[in-house]
C-alpha positions in Angstrom: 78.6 -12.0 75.8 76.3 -10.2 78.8 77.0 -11.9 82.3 74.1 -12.9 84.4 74.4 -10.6 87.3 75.5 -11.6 90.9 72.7 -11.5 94.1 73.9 -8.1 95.2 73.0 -6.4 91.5 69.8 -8.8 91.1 68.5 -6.7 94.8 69.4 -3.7 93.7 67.8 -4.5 90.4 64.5 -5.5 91.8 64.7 -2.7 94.7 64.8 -0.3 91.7 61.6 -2.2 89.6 59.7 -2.1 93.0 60.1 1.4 93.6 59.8 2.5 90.2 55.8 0.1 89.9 55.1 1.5 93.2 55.9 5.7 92.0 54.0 4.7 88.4 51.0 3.3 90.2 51.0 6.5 92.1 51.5 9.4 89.8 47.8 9.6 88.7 49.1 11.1 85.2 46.0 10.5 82.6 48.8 9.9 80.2 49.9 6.8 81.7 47.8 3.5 80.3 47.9 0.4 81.8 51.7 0.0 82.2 53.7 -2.6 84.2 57.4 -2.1 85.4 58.7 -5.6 84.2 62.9 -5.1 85.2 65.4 -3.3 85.7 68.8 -3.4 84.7 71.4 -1.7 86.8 75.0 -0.7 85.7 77.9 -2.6 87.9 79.3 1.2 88.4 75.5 2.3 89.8 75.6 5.2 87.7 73.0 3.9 85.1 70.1 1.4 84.9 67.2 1.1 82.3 64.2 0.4 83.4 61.7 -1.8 81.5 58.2 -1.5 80.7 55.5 -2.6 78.7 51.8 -0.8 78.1 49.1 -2.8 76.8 46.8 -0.4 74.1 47.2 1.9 71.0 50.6 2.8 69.4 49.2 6.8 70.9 48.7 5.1 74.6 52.2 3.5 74.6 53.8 7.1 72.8 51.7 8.9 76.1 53.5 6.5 78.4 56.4 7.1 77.2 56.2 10.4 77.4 54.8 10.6 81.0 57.8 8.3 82.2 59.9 10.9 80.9 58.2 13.5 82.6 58.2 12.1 85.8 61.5 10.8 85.3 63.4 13.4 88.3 60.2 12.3 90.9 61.0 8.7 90.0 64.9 9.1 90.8 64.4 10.8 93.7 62.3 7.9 95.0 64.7 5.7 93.9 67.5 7.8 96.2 64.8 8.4 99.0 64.3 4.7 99.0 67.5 2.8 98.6 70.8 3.0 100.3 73.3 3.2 97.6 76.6 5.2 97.0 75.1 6.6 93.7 71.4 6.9 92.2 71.6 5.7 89.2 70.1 7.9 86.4 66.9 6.4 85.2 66.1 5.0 81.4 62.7 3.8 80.2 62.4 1.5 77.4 59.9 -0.4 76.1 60.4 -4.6 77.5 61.6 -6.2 74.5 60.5 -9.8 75.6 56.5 -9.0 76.1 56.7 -8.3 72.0 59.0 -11.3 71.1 56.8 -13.4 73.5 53.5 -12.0 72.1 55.2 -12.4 68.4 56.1 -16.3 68.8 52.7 -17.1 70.7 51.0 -15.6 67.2 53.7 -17.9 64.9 52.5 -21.2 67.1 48.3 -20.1 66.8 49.1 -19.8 62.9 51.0 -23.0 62.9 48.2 -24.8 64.8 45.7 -23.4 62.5 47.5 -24.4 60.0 47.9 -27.9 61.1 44.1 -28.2 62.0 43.7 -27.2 58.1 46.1 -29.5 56.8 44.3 -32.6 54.9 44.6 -36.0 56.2 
């Protein structure tokens, strides 16, 4: 069972999702689509967080972001250090959101269930 976390790890959790959006937006890297920093999750220790992303286009737009991320990963740390005032930076981690395709996923189920109810005889 995961713990909701407590206001001082929600700041540094959004601190870390602002500065990480604000580096993206600014890296100019033609392998980067149209991406959006959607979270962050920070490890109570500050020695880890995953940051979370989603990219709207092709499977070979979201494998490019992916791969710029990780290329920029050490100028994206070092704005988080530059930028924050913690004991430790925590080592960055992209992944893909989870919740934009679960959202995206049940928004599809309910369209097929209304067509299927506007079908439906009666």
């Amino acid at each position: 069972m995961s713990r909701r976390p407590g206001t001082r790890m929600r700041k540094v959790n959004e601190a870390i999702r602002e500065i990480v959006a604000e580096e993206v937006a600014n890296l100019g890297d033609p392998r980067i689509g149209f991406v959006t920093i959607t979270g962050a999750d920070t490890a109570p220790d500050l020695r880890t967080a995953v940051v979370y992303y989603s990219v709207l286009g092709s499977e070979e737009e979201r494998a490019a972001t992916a791969e710029a991320l990780e290329a920029a990963h050490a100028r994206l740390q070092a704005a988080v250090a530059r930028q924050t005032r913690l004991k430790y930076t925590p080592r960055l981690r992209f992944e893909v959101d989870p919740a934009i395709e679960r959202g995206l996923r049940i928004s599809q189920i309910l369209r097929d269930l209304d067509a299927g109810v506007d079908d439906a005889p009666g």
